[in-house]
N, C-alpha and C positions, 0 to 999 in steps of 0.2 A: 504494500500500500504506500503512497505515498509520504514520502519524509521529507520536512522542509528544512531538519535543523542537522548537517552530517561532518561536521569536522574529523578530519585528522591529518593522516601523513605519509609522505612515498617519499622512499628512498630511490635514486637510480644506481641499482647493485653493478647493471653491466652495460654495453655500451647501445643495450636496444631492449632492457628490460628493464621497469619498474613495480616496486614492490609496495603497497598500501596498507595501510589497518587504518578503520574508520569506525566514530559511535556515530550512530544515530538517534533521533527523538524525533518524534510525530507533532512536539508540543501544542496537544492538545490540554488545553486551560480548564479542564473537567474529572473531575475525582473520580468519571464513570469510566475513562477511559486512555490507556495510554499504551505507548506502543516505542519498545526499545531495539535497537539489533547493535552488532559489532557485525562488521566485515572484512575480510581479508580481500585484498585482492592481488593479480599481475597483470599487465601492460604488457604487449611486444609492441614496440616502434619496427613501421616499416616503410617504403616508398621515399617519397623525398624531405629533403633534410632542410630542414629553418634556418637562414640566414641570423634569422633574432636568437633562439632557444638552442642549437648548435644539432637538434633532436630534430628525428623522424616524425615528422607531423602524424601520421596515420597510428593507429594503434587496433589492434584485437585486447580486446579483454575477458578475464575469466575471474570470478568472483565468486566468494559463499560468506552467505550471510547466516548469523543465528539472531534471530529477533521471538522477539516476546511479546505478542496484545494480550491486554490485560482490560475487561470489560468485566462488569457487574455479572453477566451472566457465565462466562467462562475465561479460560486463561489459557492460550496456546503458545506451543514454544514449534519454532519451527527451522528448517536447514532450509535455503535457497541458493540454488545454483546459478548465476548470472554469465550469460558467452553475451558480448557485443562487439561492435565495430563502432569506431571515434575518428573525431579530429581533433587535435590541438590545432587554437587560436592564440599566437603570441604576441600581446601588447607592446611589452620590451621585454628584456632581459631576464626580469624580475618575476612579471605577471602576465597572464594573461588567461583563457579560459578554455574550455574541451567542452565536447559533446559528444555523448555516442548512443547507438539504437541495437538493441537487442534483444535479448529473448530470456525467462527466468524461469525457470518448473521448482516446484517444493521437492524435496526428495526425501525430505521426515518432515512430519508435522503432526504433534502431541496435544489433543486436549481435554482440556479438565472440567467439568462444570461446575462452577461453582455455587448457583442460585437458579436452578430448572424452570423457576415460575416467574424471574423474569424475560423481558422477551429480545432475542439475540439481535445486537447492534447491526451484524450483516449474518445474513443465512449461508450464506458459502464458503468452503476450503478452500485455499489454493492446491491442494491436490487435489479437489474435482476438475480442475483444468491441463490439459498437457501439458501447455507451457503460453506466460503472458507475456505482453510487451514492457519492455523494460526502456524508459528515456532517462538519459542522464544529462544534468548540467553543469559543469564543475567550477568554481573558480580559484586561484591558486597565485601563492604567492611564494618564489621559492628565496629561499638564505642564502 
């Protein structure tokens, strides 16, 4: 589901790979409801190379999330797998932003109920689906 609030960090290990761990929060402003995850991910850079970022604009990426919703009625904890394709956008040196579109399936997804007689925030798992769409928008600032 959508997360609006996701800081963290990539490292670039090698000369066409980057390495991330990211939290996430939904922050949602309601006691009924919230929604956390940690993610890992990797970047391959490939194609052509930025004048500004010294780096392979293009990337594939491959991600897995563990996130938590946490609603009045139940509580699911869940694995999600993320494969997309991106561009880095480089402003200058320093900053600049990505975008990439891809595809996510659940590959575990655990839940709990905790309150049966209240009535479910959303009626569906993400594993009753194959696999959704996944947009990302990144902004970045590197040291």
């Amino acid at each position: 589901m959508p997360e609006s609030f996701h800081p963290g960090f990539k490292i670039h290990a090698v000369e066409k790979s980057q390495f991330g761990i990211y939290y996430g929060n939904g922050l949602n402003f309601s006691n009924k409801y919230s929604c956390n995850s940690l993610t890992l991910d990797h970047q391959y850079h490939f194609d052509k190379l930025s004048e500004i970022s010294h780096r392979q604009i293009w990337f594939f990426r491959q991600g897995l999330l563990y996130g938590i919703d946490n609603s009045e009625y139940s509580k699911i904890k869940h694995f999600i797998l993320n494969l997309s394709i991106g561009r880095e956008f480089n402003i200058s040196p320093k900053h600049g932003f990505l975008g990439d579109l891809g595809l996510c399936r659940s590959i575990v997804e655990n839940e709990t109920i905790k309150d049966p007689d209240k009535d479910p925030r959303i009626d569906f798992k993400l594993k009753d689906f194959f696999a959704l769409p996944v947009i990302r928008l990144q902004f970045y600032y590197s040291l």
